[in-house]
C-alpha positions in Angstrom: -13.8 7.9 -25.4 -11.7 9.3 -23.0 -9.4 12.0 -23.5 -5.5 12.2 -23.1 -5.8 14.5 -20.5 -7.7 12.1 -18.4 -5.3 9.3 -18.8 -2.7 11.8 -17.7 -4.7 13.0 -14.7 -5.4 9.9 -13.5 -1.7 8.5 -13.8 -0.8 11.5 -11.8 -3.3 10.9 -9.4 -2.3 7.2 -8.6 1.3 8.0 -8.6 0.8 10.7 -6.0 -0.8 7.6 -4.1 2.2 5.4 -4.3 4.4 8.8 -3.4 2.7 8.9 0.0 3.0 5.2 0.4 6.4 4.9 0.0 7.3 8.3 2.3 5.4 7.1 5.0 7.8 6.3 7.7 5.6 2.8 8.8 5.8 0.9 5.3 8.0 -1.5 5.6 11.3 -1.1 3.4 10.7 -3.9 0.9 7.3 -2.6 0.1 8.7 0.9 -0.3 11.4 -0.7 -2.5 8.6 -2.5 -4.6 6.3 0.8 -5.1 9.6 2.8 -5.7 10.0 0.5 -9.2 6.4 0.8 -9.9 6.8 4.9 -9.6 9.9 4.2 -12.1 8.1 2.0 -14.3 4.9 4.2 -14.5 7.0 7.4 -15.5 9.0 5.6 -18.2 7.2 7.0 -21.2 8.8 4.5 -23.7 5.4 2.7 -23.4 2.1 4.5 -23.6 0.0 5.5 -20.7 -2.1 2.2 -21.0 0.7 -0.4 -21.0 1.9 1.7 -18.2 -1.1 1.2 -16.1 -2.0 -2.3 -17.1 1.8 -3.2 -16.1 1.9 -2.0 -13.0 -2.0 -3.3 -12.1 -0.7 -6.6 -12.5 2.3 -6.1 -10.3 0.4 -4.4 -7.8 -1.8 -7.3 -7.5 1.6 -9.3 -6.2 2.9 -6.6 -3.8 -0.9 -6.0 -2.3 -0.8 -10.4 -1.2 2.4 -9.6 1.1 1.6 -10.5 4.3 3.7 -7.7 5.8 1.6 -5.1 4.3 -0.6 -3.5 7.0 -4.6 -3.1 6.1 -4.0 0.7 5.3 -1.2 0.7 2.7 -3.2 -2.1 1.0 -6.4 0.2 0.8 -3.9 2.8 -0.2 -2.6 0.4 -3.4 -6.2 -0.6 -4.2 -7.1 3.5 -4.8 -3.9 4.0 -7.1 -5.4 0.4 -8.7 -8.4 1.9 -9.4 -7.3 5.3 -10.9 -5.1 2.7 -13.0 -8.0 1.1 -14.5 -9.7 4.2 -15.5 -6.4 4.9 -18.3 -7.9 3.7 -21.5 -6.6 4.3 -24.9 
């Protein structure tokens, strides 16, 4: 089973990867503005860590089909996807 302090790594880990998405001066605005919700929504601790993650996997699967979004930001998304999956309860 994994621990708390796992789930709580790994939550800081893929919000530090949407942090450098949304600073980086070549993602476009309404991406930024998208990821900037996600960050909100991921911090929000009236749901636990796993809600959390699941929530924002799903909406991260929307923002990652935007045509706009260039190859790099997508990979980007896809690591702070995958450290989301690892949060289990």
């Amino acid at each position: 089973m994994v621990d708390n302090t796992q789930n709580k790594e790994s939550m800081k880990e893929a919000i530090d990867t949407l942090n450098q998405i949304v600073v980086s001066n070549s993602t476009p605005k309404t991406i930024k503005k998208s990821i900037t919700d996600l960050i909100t929504d991921l911090n929000n601790e009236e749901y636990s860590l796993s809600v959390r993650a699941a929530n924002t996997i799903s909406l991260l699967d929307d923002v990652t089909q935007d045509p706009n979004m260039p190859s790099y930001v997508r990979t980007q998304l896809w690591q702070a996807v995958s450290k989301l999956e690892s949060i289990r309860e």
